[in-house]
N, CA and C atoms of all chains as a GROMACS GRO file, in nm:
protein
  603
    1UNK      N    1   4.902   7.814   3.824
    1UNK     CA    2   4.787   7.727   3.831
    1UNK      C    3   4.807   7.618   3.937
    2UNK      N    4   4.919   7.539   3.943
    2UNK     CA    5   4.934   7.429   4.034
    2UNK      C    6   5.092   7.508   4.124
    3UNK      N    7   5.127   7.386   4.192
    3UNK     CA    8   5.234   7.433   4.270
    3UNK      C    9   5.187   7.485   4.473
    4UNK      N   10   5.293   7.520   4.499
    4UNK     CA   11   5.246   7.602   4.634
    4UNK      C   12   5.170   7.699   4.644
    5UNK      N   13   5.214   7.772   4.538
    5UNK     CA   14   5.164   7.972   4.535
    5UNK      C   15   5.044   7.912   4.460
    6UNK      N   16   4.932   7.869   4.451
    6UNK     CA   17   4.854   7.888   4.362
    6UNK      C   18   4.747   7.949   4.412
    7UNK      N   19   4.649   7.985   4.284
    7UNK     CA   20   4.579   8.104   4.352
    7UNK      C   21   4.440   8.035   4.445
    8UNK      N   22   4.430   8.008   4.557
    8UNK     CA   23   4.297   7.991   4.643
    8UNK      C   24   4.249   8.081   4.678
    9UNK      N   25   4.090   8.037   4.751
    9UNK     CA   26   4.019   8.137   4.842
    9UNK      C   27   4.111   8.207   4.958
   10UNK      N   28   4.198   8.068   5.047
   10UNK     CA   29   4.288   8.127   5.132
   10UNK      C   30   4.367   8.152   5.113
   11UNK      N   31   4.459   8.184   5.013
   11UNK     CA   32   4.572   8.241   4.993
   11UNK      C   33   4.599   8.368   4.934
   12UNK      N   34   4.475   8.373   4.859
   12UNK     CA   35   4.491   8.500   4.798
   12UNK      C   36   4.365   8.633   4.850
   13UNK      N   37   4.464   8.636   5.001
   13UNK     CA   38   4.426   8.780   5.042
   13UNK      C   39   4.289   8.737   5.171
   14UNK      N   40   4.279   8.801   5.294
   14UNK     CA   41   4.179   8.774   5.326
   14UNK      C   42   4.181   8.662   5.466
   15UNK      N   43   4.094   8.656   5.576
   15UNK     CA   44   4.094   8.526   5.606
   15UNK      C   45   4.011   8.471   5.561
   16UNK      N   46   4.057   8.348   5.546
   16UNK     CA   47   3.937   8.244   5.508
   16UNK      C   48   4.030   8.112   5.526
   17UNK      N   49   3.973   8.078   5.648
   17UNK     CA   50   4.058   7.974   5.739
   17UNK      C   51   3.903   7.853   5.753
   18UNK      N   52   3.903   7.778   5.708
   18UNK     CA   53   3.740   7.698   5.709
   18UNK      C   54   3.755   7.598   5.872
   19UNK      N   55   3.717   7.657   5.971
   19UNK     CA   56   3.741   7.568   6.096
   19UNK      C   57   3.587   7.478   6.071
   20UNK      N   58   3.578   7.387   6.069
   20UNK     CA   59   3.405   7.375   6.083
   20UNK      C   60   3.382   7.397   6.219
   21UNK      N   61   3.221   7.425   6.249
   21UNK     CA   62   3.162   7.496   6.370
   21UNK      C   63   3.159   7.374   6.447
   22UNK      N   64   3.175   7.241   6.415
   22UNK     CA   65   3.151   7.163   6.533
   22UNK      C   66   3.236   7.022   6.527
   23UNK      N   67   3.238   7.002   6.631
   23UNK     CA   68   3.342   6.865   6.622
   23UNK      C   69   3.314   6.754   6.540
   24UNK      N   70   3.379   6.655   6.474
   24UNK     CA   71   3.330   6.556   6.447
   24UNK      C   72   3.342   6.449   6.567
   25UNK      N   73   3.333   6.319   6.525
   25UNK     CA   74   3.292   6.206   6.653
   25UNK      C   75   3.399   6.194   6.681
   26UNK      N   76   3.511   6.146   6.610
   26UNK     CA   77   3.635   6.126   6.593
   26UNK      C   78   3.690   6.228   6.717
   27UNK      N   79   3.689   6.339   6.671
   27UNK     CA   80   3.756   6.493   6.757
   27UNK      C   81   3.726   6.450   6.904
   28UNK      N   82   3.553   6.428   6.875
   28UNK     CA   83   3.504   6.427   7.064
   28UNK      C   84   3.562   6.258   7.100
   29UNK      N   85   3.573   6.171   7.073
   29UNK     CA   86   3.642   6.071   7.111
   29UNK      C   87   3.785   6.144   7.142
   30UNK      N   88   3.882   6.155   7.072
   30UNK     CA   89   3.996   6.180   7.129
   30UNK      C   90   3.998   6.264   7.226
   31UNK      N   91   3.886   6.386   7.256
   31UNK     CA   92   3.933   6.481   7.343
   31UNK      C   93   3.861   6.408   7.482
   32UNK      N   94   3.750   6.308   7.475
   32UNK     CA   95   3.737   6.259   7.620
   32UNK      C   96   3.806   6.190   7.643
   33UNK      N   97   3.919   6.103   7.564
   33UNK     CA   98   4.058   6.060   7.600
   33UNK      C   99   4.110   6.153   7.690
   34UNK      N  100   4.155   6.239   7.592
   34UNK     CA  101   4.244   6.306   7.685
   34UNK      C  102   4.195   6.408   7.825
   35UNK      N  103   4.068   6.421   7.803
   35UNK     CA  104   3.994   6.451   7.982
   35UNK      C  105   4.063   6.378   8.063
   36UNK      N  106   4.035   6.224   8.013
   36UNK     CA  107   4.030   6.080   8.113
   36UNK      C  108   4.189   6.085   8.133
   37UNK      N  109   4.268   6.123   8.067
   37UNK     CA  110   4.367   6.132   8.095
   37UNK      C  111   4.409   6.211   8.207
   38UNK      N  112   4.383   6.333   8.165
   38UNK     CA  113   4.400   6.442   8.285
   38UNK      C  114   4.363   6.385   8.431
   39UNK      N  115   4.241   6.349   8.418
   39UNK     CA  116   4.121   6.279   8.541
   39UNK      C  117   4.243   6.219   8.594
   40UNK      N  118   4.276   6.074   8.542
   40UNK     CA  119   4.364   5.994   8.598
   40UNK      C  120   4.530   6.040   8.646
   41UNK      N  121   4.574   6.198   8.577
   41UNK     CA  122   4.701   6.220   8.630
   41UNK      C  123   4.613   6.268   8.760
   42UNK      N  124   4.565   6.350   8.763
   42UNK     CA  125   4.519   6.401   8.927
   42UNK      C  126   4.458   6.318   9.023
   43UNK      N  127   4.401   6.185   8.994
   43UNK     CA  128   4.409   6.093   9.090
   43UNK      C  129   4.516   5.987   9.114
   44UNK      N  130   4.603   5.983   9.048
   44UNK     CA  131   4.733   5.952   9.051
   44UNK      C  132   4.783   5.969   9.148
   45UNK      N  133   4.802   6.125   9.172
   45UNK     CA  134   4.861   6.284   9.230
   45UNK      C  135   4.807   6.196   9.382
   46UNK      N  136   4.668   6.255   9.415
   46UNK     CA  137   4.624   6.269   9.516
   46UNK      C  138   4.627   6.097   9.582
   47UNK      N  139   4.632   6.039   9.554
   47UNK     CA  140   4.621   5.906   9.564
   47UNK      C  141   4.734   5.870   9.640
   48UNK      N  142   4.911   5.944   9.554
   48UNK     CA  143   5.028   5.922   9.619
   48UNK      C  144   5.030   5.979   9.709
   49UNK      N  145   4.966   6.111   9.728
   49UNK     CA  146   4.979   6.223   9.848
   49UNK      C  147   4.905   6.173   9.983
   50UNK      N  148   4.808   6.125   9.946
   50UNK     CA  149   4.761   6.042  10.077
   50UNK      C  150   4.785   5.942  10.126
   51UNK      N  151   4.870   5.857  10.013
   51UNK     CA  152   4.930   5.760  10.136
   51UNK      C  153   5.039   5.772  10.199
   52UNK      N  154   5.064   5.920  10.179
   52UNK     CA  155   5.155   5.972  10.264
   52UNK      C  156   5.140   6.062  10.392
   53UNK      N  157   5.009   6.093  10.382
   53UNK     CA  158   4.938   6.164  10.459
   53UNK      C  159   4.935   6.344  10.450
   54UNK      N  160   4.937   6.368  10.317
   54UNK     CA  161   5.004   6.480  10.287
   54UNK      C  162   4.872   6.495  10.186
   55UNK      N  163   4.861   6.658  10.172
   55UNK     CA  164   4.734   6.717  10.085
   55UNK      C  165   4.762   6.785  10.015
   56UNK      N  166   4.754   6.874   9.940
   56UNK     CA  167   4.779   6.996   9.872
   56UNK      C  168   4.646   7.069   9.830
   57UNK      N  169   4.684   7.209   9.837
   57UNK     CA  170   4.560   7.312   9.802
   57UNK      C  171   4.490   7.302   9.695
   58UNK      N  172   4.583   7.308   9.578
   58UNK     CA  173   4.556   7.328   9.459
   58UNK      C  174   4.486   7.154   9.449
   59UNK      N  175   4.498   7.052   9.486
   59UNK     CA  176   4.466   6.984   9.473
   59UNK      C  177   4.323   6.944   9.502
   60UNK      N  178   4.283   7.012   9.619
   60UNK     CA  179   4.173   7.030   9.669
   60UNK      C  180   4.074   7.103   9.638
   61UNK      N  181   4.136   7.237   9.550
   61UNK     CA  182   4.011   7.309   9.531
   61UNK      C  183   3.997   7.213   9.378
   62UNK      N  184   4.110   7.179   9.266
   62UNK     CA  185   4.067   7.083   9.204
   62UNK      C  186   3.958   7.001   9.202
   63UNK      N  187   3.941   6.901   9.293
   63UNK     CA  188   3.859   6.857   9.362
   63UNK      C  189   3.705   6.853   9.335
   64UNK      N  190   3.698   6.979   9.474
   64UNK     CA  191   3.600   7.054   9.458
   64UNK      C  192   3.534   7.125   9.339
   65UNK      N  193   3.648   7.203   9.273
   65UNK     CA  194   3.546   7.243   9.120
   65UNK      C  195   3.520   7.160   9.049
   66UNK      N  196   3.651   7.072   9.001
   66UNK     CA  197   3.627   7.057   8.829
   66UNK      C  198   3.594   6.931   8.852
   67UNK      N  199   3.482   6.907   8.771
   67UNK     CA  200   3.383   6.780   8.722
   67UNK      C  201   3.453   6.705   8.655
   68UNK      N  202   3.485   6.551   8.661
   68UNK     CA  203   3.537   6.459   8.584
   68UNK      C  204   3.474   6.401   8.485
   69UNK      N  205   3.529   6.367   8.393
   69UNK     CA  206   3.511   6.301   8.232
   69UNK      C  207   3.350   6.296   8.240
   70UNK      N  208   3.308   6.221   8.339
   70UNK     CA  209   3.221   6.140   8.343
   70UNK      C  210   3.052   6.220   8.382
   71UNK      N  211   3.178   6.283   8.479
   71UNK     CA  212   3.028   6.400   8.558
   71UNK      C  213   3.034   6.524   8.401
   72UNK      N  214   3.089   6.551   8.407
   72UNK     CA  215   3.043   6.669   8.318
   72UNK      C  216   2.900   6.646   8.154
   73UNK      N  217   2.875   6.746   8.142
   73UNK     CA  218   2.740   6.737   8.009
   73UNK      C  219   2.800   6.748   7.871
   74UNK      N  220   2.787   6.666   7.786
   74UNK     CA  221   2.792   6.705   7.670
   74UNK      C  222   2.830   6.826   7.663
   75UNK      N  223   2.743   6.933   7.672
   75UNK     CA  224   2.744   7.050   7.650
   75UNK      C  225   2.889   7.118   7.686
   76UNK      N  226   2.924   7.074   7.813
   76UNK     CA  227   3.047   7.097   7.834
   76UNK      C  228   3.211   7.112   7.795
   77UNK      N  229   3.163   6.935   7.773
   77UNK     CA  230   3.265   6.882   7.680
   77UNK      C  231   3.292   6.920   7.565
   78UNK      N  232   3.204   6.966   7.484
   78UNK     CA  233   3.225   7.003   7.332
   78UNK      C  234   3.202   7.127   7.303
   79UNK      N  235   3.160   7.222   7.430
   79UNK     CA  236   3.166   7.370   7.394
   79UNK      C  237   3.196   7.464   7.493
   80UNK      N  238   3.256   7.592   7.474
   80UNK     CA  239   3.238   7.667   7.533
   80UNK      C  240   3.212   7.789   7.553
   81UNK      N  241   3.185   7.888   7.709
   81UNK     CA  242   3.096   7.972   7.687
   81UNK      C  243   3.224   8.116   7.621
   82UNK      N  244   3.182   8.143   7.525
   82UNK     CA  245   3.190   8.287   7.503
   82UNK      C  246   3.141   8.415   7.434
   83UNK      N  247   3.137   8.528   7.514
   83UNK     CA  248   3.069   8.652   7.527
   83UNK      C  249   3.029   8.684   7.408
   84UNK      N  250   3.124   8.675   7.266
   84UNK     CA  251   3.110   8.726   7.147
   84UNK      C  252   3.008   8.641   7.062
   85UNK      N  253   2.958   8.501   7.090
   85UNK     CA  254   2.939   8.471   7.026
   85UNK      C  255   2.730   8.457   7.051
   86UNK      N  256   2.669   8.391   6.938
   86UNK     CA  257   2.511   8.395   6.921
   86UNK      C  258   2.501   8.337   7.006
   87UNK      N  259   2.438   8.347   7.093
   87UNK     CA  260   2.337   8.218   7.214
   87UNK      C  261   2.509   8.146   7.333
   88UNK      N  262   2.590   8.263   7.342
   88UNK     CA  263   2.709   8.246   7.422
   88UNK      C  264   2.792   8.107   7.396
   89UNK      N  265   2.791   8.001   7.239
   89UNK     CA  266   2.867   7.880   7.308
   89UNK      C  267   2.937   7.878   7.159
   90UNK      N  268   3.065   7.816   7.197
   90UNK     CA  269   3.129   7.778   7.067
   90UNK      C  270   3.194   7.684   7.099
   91UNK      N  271   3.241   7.598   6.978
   91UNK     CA  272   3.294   7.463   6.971
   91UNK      C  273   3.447   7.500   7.044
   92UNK      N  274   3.470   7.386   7.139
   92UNK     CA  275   3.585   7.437   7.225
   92UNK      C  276   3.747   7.401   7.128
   93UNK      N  277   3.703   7.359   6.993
   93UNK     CA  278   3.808   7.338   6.920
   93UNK      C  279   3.836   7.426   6.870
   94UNK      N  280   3.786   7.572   6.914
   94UNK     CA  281   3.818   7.711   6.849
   94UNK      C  282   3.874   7.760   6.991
   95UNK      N  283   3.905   7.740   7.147
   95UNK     CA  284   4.026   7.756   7.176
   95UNK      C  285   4.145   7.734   7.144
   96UNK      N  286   4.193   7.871   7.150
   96UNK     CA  287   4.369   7.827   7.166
   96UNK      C  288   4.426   7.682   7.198
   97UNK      N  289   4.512   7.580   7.164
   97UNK     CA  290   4.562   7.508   7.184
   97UNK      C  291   4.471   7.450   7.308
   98UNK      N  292   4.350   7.357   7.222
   98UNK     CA  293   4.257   7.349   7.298
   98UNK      C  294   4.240   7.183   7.330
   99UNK      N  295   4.362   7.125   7.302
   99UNK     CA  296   4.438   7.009   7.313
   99UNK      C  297   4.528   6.971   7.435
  100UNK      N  298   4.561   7.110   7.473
  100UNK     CA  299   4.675   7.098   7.606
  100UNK      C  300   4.634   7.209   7.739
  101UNK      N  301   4.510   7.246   7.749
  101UNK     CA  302   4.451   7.318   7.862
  101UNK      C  303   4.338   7.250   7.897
  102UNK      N  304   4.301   7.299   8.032
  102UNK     CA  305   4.210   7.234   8.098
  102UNK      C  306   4.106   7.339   8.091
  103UNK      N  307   3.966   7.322   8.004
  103UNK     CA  308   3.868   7.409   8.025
  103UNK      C  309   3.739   7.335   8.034
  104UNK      N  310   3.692   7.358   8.155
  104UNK     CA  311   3.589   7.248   8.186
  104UNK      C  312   3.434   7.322   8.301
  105UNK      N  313   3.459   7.466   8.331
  105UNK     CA  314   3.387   7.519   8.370
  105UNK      C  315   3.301   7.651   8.286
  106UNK      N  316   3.185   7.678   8.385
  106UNK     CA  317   3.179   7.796   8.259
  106UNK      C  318   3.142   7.917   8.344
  107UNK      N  319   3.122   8.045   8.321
  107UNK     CA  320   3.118   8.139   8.438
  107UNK      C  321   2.939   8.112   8.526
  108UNK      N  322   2.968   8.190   8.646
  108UNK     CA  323   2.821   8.156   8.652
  108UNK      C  324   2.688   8.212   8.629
  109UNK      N  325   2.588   8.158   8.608
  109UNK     CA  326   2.470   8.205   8.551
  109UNK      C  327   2.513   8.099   8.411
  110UNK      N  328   2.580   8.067   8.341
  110UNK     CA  329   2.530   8.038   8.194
  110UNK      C  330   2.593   7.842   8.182
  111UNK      N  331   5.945   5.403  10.061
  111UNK     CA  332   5.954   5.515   9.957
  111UNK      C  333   5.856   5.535   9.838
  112UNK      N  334   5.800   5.576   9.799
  112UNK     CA  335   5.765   5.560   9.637
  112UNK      C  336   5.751   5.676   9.577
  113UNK      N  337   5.761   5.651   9.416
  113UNK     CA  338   5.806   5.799   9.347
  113UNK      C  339   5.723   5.792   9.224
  114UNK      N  340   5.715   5.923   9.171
  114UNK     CA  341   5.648   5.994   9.045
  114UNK      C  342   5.738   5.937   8.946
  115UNK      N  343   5.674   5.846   8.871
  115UNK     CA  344   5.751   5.800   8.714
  115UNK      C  345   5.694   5.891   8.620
  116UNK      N  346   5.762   6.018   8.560
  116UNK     CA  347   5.688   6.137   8.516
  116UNK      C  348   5.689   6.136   8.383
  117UNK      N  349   5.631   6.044   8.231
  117UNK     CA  350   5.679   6.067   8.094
  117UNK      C  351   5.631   6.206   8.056
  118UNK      N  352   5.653   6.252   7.974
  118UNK     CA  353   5.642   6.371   7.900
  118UNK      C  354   5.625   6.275   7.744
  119UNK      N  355   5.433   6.314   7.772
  119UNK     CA  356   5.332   6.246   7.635
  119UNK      C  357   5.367   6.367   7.518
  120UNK      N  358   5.340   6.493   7.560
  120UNK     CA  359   5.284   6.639   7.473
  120UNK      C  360   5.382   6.692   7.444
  121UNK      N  361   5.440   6.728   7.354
  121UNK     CA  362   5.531   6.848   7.385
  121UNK      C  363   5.469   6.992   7.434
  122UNK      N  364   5.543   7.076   7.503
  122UNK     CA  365   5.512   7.196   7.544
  122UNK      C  366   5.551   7.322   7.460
  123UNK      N  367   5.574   7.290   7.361
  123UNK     CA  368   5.597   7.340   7.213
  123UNK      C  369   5.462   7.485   7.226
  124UNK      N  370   5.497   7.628   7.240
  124UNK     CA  371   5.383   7.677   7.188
  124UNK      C  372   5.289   7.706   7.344
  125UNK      N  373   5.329   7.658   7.430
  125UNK     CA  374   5.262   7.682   7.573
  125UNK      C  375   5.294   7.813   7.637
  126UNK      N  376   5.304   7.865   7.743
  126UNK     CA  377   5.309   7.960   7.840
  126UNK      C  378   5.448   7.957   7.856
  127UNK      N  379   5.536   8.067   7.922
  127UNK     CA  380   5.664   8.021   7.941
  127UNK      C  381   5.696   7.922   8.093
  128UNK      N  382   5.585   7.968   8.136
  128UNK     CA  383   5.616   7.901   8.285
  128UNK      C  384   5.543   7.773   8.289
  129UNK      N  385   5.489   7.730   8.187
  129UNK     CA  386   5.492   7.573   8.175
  129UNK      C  387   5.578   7.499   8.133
  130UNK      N  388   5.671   7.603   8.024
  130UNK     CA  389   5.792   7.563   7.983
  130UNK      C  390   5.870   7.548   8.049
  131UNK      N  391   5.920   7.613   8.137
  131UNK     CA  392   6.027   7.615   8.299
  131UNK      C  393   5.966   7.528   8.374
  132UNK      N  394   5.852   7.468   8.419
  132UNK     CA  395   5.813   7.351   8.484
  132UNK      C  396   5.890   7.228   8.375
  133UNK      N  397   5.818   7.215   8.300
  133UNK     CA  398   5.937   7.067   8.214
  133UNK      C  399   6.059   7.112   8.227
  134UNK      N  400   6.097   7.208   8.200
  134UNK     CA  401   6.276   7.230   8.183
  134UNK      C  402   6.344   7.168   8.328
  135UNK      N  403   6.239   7.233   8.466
  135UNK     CA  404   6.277   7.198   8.569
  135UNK      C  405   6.292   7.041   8.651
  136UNK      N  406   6.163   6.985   8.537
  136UNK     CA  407   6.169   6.868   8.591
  136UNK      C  408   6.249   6.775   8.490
  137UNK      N  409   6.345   6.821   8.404
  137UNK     CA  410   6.452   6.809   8.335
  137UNK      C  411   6.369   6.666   8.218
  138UNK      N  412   6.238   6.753   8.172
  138UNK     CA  413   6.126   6.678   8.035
  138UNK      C  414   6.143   6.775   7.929
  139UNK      N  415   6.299   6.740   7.854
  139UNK     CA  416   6.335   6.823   7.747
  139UNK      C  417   6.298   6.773   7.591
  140UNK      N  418   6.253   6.644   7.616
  140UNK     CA  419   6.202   6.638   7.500
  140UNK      C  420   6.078   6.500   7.467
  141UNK      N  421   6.024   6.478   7.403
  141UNK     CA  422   5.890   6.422   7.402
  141UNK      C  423   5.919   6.263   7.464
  142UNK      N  424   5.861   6.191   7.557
  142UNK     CA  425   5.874   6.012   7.524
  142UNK      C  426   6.035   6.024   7.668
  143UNK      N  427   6.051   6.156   7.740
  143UNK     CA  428   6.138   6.194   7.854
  143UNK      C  429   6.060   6.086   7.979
  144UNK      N  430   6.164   5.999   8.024
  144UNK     CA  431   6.107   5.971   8.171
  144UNK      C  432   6.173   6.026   8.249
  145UNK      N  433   6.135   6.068   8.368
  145UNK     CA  434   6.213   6.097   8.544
  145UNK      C  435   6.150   6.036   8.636
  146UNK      N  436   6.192   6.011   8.723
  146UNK     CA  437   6.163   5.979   8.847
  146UNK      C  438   6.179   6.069   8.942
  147UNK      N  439   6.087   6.132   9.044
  147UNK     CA  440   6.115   6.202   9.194
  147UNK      C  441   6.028   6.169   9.279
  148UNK      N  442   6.057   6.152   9.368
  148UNK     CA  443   6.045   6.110   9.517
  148UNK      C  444   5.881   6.171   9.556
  149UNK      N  445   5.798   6.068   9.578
  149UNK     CA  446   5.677   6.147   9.597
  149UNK      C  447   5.642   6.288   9.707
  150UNK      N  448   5.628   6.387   9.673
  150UNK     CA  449   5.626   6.475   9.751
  150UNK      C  450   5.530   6.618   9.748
  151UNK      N  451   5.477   6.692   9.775
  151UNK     CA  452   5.379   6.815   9.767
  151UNK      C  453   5.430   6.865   9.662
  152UNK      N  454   5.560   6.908   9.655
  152UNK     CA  455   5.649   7.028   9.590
  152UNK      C  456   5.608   6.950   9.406
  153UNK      N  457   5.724   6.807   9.398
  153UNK     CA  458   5.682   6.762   9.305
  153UNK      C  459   5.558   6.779   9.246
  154UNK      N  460   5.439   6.719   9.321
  154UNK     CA  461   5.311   6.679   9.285
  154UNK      C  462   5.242   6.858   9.240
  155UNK      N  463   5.303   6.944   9.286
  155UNK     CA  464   5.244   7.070   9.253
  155UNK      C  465   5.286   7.091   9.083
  156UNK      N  466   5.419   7.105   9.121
  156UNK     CA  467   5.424   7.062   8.944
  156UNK      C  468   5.410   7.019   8.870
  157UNK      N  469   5.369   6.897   8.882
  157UNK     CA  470   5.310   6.795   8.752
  157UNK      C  471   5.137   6.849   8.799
  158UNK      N  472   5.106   6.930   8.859
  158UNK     CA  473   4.962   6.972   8.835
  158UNK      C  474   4.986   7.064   8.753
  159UNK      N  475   5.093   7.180   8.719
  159UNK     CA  476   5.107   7.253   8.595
  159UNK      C  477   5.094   7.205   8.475
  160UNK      N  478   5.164   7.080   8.456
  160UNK     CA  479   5.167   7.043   8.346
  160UNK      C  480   5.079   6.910   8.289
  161UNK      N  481   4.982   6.897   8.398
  161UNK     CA  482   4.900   6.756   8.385
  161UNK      C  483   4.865   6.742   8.243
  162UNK      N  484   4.846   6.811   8.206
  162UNK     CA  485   4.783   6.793   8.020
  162UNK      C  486   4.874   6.710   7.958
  163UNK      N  487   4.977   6.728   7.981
  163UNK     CA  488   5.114   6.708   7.906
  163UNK      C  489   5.173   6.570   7.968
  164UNK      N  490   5.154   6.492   8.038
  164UNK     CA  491   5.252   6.367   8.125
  164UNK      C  492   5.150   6.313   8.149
  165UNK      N  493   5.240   6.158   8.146
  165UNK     CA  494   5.165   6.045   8.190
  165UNK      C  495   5.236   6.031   8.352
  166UNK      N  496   5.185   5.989   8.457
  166UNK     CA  497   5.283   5.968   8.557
  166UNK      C  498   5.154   5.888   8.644
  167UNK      N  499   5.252   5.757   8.678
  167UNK     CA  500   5.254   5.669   8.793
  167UNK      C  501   5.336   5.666   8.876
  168UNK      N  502   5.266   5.614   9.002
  168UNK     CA  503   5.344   5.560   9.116
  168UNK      C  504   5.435   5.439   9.125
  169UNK      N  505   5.567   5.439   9.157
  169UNK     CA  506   5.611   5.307   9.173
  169UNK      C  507   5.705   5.326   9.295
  170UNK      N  508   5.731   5.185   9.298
  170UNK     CA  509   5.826   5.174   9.469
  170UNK      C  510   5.930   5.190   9.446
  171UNK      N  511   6.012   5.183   9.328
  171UNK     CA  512   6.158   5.208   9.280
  171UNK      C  513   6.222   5.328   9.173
  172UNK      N  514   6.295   5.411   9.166
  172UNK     CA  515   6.331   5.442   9.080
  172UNK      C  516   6.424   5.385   8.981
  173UNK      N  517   6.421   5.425   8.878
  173UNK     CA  518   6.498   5.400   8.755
  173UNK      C  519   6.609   5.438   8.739
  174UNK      N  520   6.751   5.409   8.709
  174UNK     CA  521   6.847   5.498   8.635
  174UNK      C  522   6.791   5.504   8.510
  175UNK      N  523   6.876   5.583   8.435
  175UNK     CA  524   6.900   5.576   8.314
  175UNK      C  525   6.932   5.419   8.208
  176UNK      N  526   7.043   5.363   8.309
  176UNK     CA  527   7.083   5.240   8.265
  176UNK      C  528   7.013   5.194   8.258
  177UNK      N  529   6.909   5.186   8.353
  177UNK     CA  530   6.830   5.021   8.388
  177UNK      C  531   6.706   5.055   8.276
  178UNK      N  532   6.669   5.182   8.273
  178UNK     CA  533   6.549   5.228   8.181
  178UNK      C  534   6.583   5.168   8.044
  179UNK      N  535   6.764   5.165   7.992
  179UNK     CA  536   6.805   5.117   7.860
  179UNK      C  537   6.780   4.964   7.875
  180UNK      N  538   6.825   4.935   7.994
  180UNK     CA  539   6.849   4.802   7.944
  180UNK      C  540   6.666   4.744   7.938
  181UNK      N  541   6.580   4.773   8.033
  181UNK     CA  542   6.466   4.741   8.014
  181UNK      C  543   6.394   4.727   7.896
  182UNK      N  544   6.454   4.816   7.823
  182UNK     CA  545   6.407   4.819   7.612
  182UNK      C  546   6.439   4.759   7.566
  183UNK      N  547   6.563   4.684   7.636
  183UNK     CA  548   6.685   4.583   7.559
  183UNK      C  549   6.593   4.450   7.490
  184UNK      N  550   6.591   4.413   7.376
  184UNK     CA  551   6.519   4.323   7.333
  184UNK      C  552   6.609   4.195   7.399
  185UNK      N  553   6.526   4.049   7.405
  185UNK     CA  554   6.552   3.930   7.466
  185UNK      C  555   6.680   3.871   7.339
  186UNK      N  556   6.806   3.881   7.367
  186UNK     CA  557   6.927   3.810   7.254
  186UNK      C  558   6.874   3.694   7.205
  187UNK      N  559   6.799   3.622   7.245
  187UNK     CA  560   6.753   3.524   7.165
  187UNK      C  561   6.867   3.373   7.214
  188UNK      N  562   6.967   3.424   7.280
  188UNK     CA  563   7.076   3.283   7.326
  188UNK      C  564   7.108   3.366   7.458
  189UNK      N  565   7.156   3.217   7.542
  189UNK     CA  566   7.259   3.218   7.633
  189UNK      C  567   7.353   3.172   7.651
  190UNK      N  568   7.444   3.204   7.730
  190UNK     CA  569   7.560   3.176   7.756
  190UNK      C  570   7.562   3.078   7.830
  191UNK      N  571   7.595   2.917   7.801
  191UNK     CA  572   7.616   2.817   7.882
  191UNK      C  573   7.803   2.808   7.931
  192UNK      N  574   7.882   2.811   7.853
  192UNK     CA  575   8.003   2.810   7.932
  192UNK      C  576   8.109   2.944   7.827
  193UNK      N  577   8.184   2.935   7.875
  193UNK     CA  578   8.296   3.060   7.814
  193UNK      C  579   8.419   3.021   7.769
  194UNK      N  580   8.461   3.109   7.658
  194UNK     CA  581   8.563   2.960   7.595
  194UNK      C  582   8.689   3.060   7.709
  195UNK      N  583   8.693   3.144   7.729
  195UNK     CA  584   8.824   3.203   7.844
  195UNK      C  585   8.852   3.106   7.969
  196UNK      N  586   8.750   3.072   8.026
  196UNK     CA  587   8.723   2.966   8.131
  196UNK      C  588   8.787   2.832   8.091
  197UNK      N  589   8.767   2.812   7.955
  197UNK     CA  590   8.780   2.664   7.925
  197UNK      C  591   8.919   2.650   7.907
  198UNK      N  592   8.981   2.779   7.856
  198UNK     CA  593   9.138   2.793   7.822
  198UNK      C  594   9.236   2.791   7.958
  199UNK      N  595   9.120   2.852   8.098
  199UNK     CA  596   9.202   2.822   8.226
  199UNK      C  597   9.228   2.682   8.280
  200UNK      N  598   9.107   2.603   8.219
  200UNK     CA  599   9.108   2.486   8.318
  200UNK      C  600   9.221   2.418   8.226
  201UNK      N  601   9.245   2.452   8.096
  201UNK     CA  602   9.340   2.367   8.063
  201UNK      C  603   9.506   2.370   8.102
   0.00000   0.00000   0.00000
């Protein structure tokens, strides 16, 4: 009845893992932290590199694609696109370790 | 001169292996890790691997190890106005 082993929905047999479908406020606060974070290591980056007079590729196409904290949509920020799912979008807290990658684009057309 | 003060915020616990060999390389073996290297392309390519994961600023100096300890060193609260070894010479 009580203890570790006891009998639940998730334990006994089955998945039933309850992710909820959407972030709370809390979630999306910390994760545009940590955008702004990212944002600021790569202008960090480029910032030291030029006052050295020095560029880098990867830095550049950086750049060029990916939209900062600020530029990007809601929509962005809190979801993303995939194939399997109704109307293509799911809460990006159902990526993989979706705390320590950078996913901020979506393919094109959607 | 100025250089990459590189902490290691995240652990890389659970990542790719070759994000793992980027910290290993930039010798960020374990969480709250500082280094210092010399601002440069090569560097700066790597801490774009692992940007998720590190805090890193620019500064004009590097750190030892020592100086990073003693910088934590809380203020003793006294100083030393004279030394009783000194006082035993003049006598």
């Amino acid at each position: 009845m009580f203890g570790p082993f006891r009998l639940t929905n998730p334990l006994s047999g089955g998945l039933l893992w309850k992710i909820p479908w959407r972030l709370s406020s809390h979630q999306k606060y910390r994760h545009r932290n940590r955008l702004r974070a990212v944002d600021s290591v790569v202008s960090t980056l480029d910032r030291a590199l030029a006052r050295q007079g020095e560029s880098m590729k990867k830095m550049d196409r950086w750049k060029v694609e990916m939209p900062t904290e600020q530029e990007m949509l809601p929509k962005d920020k809190y979801t993303v696109f995939d194939r399997k799912v109704k109307r293509y979008r799911k809460g990006i807290h159902k990526v993989p370790k979706w705390t320590k990658v950078s996913q901020r684009l979506n393919p094109p057309g959607f | 001169m100025s250089y990459f003060r590189i902490t290691l915020m995240r652990s890389g616990i659970g990542l790719p292996e070759k994000t793992q060999g980027v910290l290993k390389a930039l010798g960020l073996r374990k969480r709250m890790t500082t280094v210092y290297y010399p601002v440069s392309q090569s560097v700066a390519g790597q801490i774009m691997r692992i940007k998720e994961l590190v805090d890193v600023k620019e500064v004009k100096h590097a750190m030892t190890k020592d100086q990073m300890r003693a910088a934590r060193r809380p203020d003793p609260g006294y100083y030393v106005e004279r030394r009783g070894v000194e006082e035993m010479k003049e006598l």
